[in-house]
N, CA and C atoms of all chains as a GROMACS GRO file, in nm:
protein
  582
    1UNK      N    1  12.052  -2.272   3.704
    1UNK     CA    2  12.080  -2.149   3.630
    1UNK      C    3  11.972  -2.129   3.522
    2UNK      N    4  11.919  -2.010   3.524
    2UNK     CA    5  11.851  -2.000   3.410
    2UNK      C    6  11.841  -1.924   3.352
    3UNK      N    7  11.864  -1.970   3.193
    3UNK     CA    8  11.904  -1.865   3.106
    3UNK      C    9  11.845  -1.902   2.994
    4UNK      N   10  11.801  -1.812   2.883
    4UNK     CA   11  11.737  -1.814   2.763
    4UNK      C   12  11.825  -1.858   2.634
    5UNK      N   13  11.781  -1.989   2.580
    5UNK     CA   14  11.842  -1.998   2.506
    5UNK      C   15  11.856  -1.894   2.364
    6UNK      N   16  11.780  -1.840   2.348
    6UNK     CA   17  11.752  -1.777   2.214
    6UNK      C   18  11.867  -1.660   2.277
    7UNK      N   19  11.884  -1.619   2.372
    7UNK     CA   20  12.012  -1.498   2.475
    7UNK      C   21  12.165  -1.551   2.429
    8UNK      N   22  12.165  -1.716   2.415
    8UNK     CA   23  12.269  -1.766   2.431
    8UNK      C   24  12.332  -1.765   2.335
    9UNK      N   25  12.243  -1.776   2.199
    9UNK     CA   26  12.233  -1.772   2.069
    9UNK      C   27  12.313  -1.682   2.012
   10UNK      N   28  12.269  -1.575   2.098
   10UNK     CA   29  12.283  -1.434   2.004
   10UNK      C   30  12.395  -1.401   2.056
   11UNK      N   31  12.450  -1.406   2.207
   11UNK     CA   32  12.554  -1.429   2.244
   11UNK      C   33  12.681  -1.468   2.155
   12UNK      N   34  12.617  -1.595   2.183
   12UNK     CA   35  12.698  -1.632   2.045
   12UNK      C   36  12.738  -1.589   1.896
   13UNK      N   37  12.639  -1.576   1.844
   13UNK     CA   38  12.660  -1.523   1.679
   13UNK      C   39  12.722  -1.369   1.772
   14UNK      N   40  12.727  -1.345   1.838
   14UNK     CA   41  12.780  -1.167   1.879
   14UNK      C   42  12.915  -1.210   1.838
   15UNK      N   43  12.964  -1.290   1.924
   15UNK     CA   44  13.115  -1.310   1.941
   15UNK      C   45  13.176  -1.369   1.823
   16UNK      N   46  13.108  -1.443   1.756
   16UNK     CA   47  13.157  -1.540   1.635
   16UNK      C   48  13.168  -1.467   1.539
   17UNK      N   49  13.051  -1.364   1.494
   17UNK     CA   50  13.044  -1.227   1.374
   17UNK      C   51  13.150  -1.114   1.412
   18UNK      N   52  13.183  -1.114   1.529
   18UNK     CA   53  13.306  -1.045   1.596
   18UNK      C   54  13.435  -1.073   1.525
   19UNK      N   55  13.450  -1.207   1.573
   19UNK     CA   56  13.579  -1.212   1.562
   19UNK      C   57  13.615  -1.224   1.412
   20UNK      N   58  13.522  -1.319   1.310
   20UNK     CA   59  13.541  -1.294   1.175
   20UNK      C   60  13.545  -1.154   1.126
   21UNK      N   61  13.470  -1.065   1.158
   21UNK     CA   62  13.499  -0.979   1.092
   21UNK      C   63  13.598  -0.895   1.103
   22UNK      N   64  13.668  -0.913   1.240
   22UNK     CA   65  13.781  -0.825   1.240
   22UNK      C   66  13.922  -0.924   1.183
   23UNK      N   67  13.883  -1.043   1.164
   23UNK     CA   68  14.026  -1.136   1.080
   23UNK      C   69  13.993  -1.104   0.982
   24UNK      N   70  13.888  -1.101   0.934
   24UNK     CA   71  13.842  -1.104   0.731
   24UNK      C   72  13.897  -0.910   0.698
   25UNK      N   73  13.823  -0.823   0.746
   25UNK     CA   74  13.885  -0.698   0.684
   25UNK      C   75  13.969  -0.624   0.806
   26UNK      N   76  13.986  -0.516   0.726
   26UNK     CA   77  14.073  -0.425   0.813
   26UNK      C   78  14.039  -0.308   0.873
   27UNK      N   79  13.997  -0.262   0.786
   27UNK     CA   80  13.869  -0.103   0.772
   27UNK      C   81  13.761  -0.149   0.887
   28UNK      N   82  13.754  -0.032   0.983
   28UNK     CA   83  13.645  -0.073   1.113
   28UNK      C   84  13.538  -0.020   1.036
   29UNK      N   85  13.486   0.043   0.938
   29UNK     CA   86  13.395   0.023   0.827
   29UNK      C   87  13.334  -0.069   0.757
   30UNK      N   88  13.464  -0.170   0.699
   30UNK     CA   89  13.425  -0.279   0.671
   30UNK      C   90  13.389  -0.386   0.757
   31UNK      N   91  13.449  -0.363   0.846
   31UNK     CA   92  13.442  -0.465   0.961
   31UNK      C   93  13.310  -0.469   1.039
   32UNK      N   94  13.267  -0.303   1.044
   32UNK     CA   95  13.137  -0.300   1.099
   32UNK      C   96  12.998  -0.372   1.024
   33UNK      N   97  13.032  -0.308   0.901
   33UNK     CA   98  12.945  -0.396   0.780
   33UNK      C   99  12.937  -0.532   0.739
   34UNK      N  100  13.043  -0.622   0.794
   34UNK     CA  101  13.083  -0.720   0.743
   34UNK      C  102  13.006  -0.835   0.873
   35UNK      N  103  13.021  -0.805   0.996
   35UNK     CA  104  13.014  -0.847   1.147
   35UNK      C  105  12.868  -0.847   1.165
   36UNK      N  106  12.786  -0.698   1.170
   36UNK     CA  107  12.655  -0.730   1.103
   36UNK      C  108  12.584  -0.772   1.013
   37UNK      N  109  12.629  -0.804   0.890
   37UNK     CA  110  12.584  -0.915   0.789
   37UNK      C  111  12.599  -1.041   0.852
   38UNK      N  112  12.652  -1.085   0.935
   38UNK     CA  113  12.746  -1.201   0.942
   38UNK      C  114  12.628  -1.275   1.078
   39UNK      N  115  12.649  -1.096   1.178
   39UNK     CA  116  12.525  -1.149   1.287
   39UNK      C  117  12.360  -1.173   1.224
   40UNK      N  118  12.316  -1.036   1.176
   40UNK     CA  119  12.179  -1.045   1.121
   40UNK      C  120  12.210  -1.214   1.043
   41UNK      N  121  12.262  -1.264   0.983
   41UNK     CA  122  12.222  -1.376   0.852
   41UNK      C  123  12.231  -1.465   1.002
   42UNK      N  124  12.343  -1.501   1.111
   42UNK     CA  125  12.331  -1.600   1.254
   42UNK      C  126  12.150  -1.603   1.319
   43UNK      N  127  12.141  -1.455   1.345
   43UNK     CA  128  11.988  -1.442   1.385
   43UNK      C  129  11.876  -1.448   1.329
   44UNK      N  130  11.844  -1.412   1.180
   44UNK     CA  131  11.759  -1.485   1.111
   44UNK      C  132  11.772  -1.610   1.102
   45UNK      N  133  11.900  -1.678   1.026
   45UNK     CA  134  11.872  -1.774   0.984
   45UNK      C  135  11.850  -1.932   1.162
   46UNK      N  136  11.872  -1.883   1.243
   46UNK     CA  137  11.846  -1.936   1.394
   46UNK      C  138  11.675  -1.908   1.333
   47UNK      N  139  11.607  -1.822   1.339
   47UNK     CA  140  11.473  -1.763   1.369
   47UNK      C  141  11.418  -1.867   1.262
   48UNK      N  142  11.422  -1.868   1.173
   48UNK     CA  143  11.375  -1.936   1.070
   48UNK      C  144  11.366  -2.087   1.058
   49UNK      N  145  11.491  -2.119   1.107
   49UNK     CA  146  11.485  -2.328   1.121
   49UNK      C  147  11.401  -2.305   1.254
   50UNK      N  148  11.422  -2.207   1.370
   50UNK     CA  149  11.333  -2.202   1.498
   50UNK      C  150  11.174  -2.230   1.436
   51UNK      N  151  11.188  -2.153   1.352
   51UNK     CA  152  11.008  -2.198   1.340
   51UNK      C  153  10.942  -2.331   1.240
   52UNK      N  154  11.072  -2.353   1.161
   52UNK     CA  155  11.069  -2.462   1.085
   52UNK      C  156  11.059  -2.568   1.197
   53UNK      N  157  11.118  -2.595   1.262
   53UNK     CA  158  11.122  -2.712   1.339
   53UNK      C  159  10.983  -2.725   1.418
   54UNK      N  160  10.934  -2.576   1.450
   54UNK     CA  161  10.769  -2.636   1.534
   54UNK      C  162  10.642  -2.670   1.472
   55UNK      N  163  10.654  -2.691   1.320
   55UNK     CA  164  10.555  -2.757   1.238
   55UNK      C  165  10.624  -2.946   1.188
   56UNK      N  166  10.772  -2.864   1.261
   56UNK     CA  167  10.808  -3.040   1.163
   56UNK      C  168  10.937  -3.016   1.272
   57UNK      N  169  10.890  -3.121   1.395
   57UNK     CA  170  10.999  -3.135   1.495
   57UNK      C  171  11.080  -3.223   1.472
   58UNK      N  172  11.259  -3.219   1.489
   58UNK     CA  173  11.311  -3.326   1.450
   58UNK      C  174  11.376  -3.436   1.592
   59UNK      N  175  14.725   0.943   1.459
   59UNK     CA  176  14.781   0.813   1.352
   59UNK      C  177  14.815   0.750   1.454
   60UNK      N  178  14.891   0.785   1.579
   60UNK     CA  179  14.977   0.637   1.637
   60UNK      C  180  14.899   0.576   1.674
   61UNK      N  181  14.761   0.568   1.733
   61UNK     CA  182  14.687   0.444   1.766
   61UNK      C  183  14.668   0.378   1.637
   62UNK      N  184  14.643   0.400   1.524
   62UNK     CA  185  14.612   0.326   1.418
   62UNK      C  186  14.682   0.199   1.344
   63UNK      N  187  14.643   0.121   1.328
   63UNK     CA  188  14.729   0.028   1.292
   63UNK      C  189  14.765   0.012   1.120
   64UNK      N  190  14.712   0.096   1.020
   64UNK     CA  191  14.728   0.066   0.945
   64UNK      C  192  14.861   0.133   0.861
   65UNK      N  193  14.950   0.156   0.920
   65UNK     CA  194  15.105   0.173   0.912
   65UNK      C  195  15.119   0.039   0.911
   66UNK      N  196  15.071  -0.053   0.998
   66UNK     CA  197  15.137  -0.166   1.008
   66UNK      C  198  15.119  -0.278   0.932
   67UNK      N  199  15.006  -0.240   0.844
   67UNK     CA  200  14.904  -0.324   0.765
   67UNK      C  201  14.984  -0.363   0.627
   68UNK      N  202  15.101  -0.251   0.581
   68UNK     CA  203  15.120  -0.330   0.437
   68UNK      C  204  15.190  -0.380   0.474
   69UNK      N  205  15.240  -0.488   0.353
   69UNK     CA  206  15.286  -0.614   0.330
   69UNK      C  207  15.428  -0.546   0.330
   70UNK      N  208  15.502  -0.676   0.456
   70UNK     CA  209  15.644  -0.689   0.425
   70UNK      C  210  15.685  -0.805   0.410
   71UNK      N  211  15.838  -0.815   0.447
   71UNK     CA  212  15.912  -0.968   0.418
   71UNK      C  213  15.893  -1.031   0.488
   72UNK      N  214  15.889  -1.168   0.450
   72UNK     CA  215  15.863  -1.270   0.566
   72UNK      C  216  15.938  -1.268   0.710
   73UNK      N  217  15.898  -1.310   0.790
   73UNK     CA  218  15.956  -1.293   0.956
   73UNK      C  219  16.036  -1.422   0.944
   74UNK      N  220  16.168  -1.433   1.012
   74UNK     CA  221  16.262  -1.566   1.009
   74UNK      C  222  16.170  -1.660   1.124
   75UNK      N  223  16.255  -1.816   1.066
   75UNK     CA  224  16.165  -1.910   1.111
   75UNK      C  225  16.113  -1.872   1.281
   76UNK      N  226  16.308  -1.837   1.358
   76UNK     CA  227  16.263  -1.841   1.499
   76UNK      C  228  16.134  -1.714   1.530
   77UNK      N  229  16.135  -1.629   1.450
   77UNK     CA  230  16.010  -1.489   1.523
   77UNK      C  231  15.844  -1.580   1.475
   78UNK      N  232  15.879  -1.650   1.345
   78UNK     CA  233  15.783  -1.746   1.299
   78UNK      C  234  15.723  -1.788   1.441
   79UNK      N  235  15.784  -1.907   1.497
   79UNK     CA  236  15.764  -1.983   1.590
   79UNK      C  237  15.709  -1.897   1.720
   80UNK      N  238  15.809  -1.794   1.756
   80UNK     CA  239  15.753  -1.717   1.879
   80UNK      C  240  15.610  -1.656   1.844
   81UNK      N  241  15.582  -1.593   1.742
   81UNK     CA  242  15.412  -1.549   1.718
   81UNK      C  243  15.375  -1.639   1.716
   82UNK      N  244  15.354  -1.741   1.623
   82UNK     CA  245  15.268  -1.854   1.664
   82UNK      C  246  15.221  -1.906   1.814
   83UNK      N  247  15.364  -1.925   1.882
   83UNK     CA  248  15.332  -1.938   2.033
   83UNK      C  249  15.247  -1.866   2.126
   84UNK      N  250  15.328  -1.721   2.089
   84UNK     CA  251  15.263  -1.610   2.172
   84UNK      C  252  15.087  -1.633   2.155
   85UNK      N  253  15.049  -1.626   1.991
   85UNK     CA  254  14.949  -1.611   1.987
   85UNK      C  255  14.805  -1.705   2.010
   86UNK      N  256  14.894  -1.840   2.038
   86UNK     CA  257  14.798  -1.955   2.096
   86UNK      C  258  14.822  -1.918   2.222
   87UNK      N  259  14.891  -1.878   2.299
   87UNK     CA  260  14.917  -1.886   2.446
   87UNK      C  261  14.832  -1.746   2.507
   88UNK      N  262  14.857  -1.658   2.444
   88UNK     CA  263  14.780  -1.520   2.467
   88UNK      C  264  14.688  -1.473   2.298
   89UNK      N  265  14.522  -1.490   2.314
   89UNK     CA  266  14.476  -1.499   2.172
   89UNK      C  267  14.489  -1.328   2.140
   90UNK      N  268  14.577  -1.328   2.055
   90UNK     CA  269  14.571  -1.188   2.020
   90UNK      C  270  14.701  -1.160   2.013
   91UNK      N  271  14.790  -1.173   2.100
   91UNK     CA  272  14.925  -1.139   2.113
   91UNK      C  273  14.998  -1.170   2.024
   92UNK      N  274  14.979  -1.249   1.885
   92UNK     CA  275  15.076  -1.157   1.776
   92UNK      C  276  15.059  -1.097   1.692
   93UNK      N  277  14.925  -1.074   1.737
   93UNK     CA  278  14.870  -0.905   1.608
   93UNK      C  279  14.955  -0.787   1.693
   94UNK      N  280  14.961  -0.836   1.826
   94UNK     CA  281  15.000  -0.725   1.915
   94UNK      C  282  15.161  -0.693   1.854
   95UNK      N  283  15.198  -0.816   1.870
   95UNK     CA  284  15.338  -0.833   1.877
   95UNK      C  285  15.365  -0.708   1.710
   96UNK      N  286  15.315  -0.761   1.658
   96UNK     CA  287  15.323  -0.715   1.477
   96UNK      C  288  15.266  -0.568   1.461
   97UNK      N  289  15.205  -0.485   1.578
   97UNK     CA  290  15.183  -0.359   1.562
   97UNK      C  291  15.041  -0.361   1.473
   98UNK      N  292  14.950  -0.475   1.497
   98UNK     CA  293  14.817  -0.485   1.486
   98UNK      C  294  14.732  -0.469   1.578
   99UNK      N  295  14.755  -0.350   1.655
   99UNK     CA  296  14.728  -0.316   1.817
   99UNK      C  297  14.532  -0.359   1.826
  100UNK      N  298  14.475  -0.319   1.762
  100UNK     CA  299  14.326  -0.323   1.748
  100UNK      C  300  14.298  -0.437   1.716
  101UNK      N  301  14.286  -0.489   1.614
  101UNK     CA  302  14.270  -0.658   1.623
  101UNK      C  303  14.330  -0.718   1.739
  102UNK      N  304  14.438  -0.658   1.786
  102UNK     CA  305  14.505  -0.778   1.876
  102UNK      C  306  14.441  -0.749   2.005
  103UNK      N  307  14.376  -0.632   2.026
  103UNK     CA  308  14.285  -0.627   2.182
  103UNK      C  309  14.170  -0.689   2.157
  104UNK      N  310  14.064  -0.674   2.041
  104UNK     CA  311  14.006  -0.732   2.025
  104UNK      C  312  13.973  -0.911   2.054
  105UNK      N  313  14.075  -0.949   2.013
  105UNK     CA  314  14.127  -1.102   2.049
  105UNK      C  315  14.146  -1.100   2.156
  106UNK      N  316  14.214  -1.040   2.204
  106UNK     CA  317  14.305  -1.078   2.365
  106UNK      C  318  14.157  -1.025   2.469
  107UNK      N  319  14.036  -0.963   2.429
  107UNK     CA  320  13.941  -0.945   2.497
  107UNK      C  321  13.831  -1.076   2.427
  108UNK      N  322  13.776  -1.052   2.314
  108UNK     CA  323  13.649  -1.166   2.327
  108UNK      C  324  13.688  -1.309   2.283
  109UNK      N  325  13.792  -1.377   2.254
  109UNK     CA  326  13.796  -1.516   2.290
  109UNK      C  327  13.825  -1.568   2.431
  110UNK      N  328  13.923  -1.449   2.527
  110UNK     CA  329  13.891  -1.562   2.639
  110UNK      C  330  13.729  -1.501   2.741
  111UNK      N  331  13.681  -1.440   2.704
  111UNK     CA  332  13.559  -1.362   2.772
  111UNK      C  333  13.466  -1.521   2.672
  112UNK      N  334  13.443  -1.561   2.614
  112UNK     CA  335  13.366  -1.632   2.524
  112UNK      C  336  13.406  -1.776   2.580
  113UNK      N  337  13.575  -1.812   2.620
  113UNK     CA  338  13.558  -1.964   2.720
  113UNK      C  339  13.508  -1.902   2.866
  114UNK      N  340  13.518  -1.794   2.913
  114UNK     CA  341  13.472  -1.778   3.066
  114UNK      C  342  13.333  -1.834   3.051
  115UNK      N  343  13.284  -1.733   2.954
  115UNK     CA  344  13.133  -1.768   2.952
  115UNK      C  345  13.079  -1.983   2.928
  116UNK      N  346  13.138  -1.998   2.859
  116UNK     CA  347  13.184  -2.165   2.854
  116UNK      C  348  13.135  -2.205   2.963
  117UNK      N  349  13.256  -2.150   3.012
  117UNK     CA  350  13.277  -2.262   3.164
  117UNK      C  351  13.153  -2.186   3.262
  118UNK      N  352  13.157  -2.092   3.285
  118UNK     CA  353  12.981  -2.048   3.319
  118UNK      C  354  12.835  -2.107   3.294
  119UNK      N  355  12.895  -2.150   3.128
  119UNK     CA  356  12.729  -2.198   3.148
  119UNK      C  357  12.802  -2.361   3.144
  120UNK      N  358  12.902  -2.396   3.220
  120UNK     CA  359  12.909  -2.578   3.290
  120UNK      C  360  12.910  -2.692   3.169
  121UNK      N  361  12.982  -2.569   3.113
  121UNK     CA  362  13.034  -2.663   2.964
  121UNK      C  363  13.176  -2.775   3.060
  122UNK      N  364  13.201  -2.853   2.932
  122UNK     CA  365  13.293  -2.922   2.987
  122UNK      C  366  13.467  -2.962   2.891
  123UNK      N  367  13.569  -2.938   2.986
  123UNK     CA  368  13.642  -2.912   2.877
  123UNK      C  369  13.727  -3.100   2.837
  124UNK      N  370  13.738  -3.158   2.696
  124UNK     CA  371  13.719  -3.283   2.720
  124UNK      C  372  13.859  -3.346   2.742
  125UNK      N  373  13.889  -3.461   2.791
  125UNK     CA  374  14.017  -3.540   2.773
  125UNK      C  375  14.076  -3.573   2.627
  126UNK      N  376  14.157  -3.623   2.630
  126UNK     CA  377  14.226  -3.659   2.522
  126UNK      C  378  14.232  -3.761   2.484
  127UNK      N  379  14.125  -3.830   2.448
  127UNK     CA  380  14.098  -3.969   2.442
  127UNK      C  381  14.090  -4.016   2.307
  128UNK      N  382  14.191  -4.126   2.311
  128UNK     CA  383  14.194  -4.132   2.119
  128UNK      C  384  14.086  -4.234   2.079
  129UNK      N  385  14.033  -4.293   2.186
  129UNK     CA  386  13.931  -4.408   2.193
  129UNK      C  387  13.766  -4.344   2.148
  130UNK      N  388  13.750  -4.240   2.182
  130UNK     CA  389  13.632  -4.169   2.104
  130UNK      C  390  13.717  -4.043   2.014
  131UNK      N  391  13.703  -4.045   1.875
  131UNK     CA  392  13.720  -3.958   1.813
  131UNK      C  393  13.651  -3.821   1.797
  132UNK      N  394  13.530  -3.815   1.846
  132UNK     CA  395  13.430  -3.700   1.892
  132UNK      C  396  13.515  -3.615   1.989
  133UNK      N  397  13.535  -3.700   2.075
  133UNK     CA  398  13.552  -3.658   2.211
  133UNK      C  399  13.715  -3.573   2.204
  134UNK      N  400  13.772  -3.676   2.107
  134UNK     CA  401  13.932  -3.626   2.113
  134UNK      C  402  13.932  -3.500   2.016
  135UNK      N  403  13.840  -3.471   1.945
  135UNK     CA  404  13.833  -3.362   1.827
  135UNK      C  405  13.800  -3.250   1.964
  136UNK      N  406  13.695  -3.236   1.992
  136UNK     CA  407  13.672  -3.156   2.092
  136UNK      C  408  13.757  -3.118   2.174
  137UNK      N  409  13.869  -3.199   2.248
  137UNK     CA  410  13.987  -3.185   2.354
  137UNK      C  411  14.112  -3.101   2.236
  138UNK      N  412  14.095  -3.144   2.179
  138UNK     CA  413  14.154  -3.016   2.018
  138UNK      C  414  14.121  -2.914   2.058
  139UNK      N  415  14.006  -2.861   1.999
  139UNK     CA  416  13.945  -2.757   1.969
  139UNK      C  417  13.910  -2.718   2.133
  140UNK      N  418  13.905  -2.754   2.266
  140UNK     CA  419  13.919  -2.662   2.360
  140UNK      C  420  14.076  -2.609   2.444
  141UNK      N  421  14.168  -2.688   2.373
  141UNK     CA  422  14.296  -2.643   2.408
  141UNK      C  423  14.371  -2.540   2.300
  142UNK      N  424  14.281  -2.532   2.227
  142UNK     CA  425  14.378  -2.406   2.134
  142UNK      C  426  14.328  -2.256   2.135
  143UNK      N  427  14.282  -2.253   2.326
  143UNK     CA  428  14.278  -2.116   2.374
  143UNK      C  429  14.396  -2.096   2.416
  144UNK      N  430  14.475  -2.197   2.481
  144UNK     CA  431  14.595  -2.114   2.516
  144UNK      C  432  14.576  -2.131   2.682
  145UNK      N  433  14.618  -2.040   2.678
  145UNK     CA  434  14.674  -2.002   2.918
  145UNK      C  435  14.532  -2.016   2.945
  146UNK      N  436  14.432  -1.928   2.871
  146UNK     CA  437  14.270  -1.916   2.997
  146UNK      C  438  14.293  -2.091   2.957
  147UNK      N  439  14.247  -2.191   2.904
  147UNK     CA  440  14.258  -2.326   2.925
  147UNK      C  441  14.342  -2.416   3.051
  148UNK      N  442  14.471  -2.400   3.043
  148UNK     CA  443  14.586  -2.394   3.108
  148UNK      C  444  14.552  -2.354   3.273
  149UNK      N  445  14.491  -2.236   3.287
  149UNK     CA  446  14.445  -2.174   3.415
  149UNK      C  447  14.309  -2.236   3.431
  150UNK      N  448  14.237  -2.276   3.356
  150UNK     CA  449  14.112  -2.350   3.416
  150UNK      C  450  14.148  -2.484   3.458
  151UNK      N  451  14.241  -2.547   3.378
  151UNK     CA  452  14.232  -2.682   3.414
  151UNK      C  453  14.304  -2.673   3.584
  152UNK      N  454  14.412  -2.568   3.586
  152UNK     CA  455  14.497  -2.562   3.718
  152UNK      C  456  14.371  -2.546   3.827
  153UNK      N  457  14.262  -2.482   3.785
  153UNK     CA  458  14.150  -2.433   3.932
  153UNK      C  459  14.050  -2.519   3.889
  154UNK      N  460  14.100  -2.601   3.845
  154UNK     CA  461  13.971  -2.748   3.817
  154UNK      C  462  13.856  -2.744   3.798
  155UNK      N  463  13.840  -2.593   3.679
  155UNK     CA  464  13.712  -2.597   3.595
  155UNK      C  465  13.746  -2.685   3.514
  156UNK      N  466  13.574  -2.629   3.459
  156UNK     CA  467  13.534  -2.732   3.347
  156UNK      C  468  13.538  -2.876   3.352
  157UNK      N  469  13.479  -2.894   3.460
  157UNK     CA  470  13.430  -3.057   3.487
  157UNK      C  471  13.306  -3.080   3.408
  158UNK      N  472  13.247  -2.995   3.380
  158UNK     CA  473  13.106  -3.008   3.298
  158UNK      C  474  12.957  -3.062   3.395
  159UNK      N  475  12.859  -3.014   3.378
  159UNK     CA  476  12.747  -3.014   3.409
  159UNK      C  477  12.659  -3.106   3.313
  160UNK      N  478  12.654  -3.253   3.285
  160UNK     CA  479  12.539  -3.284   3.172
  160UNK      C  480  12.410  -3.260   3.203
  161UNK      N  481  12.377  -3.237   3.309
  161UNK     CA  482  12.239  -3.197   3.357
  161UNK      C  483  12.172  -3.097   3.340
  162UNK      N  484  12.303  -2.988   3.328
  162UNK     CA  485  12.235  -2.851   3.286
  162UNK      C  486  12.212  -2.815   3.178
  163UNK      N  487  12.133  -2.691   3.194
  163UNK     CA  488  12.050  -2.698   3.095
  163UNK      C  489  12.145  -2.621   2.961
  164UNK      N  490  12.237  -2.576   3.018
  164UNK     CA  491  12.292  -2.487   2.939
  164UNK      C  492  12.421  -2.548   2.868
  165UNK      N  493  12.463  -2.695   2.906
  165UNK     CA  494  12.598  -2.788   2.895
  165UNK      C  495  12.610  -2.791   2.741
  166UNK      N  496  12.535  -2.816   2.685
  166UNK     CA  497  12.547  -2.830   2.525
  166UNK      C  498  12.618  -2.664   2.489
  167UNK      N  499  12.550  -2.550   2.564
  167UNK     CA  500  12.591  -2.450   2.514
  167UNK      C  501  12.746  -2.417   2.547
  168UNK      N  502  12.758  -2.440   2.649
  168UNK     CA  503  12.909  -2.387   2.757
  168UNK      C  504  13.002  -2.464   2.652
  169UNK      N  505  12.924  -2.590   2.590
  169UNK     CA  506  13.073  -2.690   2.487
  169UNK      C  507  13.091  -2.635   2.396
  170UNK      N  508  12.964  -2.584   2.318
  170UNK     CA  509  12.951  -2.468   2.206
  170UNK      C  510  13.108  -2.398   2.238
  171UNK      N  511  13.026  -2.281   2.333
  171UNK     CA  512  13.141  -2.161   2.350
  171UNK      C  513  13.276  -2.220   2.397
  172UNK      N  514  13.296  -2.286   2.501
  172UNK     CA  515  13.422  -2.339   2.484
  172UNK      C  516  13.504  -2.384   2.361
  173UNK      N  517  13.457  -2.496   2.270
  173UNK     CA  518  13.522  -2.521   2.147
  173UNK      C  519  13.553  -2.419   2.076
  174UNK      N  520  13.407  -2.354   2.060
  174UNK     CA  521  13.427  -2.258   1.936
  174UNK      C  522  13.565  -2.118   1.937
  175UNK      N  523  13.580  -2.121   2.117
  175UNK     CA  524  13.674  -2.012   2.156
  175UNK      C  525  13.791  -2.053   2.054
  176UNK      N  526  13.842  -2.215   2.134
  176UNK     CA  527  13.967  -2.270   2.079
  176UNK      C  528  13.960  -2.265   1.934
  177UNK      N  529  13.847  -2.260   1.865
  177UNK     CA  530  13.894  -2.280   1.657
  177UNK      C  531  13.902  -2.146   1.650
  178UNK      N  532  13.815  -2.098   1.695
  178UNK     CA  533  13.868  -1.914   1.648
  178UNK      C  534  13.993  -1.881   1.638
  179UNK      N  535  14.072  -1.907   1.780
  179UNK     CA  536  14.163  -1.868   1.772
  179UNK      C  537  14.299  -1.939   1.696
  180UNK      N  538  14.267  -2.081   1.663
  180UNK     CA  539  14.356  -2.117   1.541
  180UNK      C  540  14.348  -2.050   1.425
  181UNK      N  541  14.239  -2.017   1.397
  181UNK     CA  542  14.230  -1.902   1.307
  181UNK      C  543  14.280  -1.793   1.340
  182UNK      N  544  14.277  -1.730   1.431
  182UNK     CA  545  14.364  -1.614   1.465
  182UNK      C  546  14.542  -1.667   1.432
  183UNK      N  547  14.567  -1.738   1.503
  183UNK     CA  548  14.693  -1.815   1.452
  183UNK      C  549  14.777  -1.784   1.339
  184UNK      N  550  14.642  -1.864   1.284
  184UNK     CA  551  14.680  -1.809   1.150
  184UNK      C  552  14.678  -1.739   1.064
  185UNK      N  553  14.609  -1.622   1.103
  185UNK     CA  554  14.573  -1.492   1.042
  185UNK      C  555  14.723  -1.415   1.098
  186UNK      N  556  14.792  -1.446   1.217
  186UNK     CA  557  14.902  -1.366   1.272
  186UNK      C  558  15.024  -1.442   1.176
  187UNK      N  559  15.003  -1.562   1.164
  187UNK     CA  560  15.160  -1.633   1.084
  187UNK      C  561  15.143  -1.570   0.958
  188UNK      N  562  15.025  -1.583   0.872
  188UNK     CA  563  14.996  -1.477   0.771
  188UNK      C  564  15.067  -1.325   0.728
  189UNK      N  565  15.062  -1.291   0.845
  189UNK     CA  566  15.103  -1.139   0.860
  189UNK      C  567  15.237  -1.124   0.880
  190UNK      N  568  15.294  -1.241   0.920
  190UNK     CA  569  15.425  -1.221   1.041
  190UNK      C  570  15.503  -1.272   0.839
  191UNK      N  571  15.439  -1.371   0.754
  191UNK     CA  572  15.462  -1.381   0.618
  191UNK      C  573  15.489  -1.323   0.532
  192UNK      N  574  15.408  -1.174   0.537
  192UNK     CA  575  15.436  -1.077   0.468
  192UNK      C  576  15.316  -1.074   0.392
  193UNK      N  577  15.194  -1.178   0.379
  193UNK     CA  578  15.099  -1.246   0.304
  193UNK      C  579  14.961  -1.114   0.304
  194UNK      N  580  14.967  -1.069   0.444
  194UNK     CA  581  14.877  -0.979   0.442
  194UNK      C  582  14.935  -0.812   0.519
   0.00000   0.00000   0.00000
């Protein structure tokens, strides 16, 4: 099977920023706002140790 | 208004122990089903759609779901956290998924999504006993 991890990732933070944000508020306003903070900070902060790690592999 | 759930949103009196117990159940057994139950119609599809879509995907990418072994504590934390999906668990183990793949490439991930399904939804759990409390 082959599949991209960085796909799997985001996959992920999709579903995980999902579901918090619809337990944490109520308002599909807030929830929208809350779910994308929640994904964007999953996908940067992935992007960022991603590149940290290829000057200093652990 | 009637699709909306936020009629249903303020705070009432606590639910007696036995309706206690049945949401709780319902809502480990079906993830979502006692927002449903409680007239939290939108959260509760929400749930009842992306936690078990999130173990399918699991067991897709040849995650593995673990035993109950009190002899590795890793292992037995994990057999936790993939049984508190409820029935999709229940129905995989009956069609004898989730034997796991360590070879593949994707096995670390499928354990990811599998576990992570099951804590979500203890959290859901308890976001529904919450409600069923009067708390939220």
């Amino acid at each position: 099977m082959t599949t991209s991890h960085f796909l799997l990732m985001v996959l992920y933070a999709l579903f995980v920023s999902l579901v918090f944000a619809v337990l944490l508020k109520d308002q599909p306003r807030e929830q929208l706002k809350t779910g994308a903070m929640m994904f964007g900070g999953f996908i940067g902060v992935a992007y960022v140790l991603g590149w940290l790690m290829f000057p200093f592999p652990l | 208004m009637g699709t909306k759930s936020t009629a249903a949103e303020r705070p009432r009196a606590a639910a007696e122990p036995a309706r206690l117990a049945l949401i709780c159940a319902l809502s480990w057994l079906f993830p979502g089903a006692g927002h449903l139950l409680q007239g939290r119609r939108e959260k509760g599809l929400v749930f009842l759609v992306a936690l078990p879509l999130m173990f399918a995907i699991g067991l897709w990418l040849q995650g593995r779901l673990f035993p109950l072994e009190l002899s590795d504590p890793l292992v037995f934390l994990g057999a936790i956290a993939d049984r508190g999906i409820g029935a999709p668990y229940i129905i995989a183990r009956f069609m004898d998924a989730g034997a796991g793949t360590v070879t593949a490439a994707s096995y670390e991930y499928g354990n990811t999504f599998l576990m992570t399904a099951g804590l979500l939804n203890f959290l859901v759990i308890l976001d529904a006993f919450d409600i069923a409390q009067g708390r939220k």
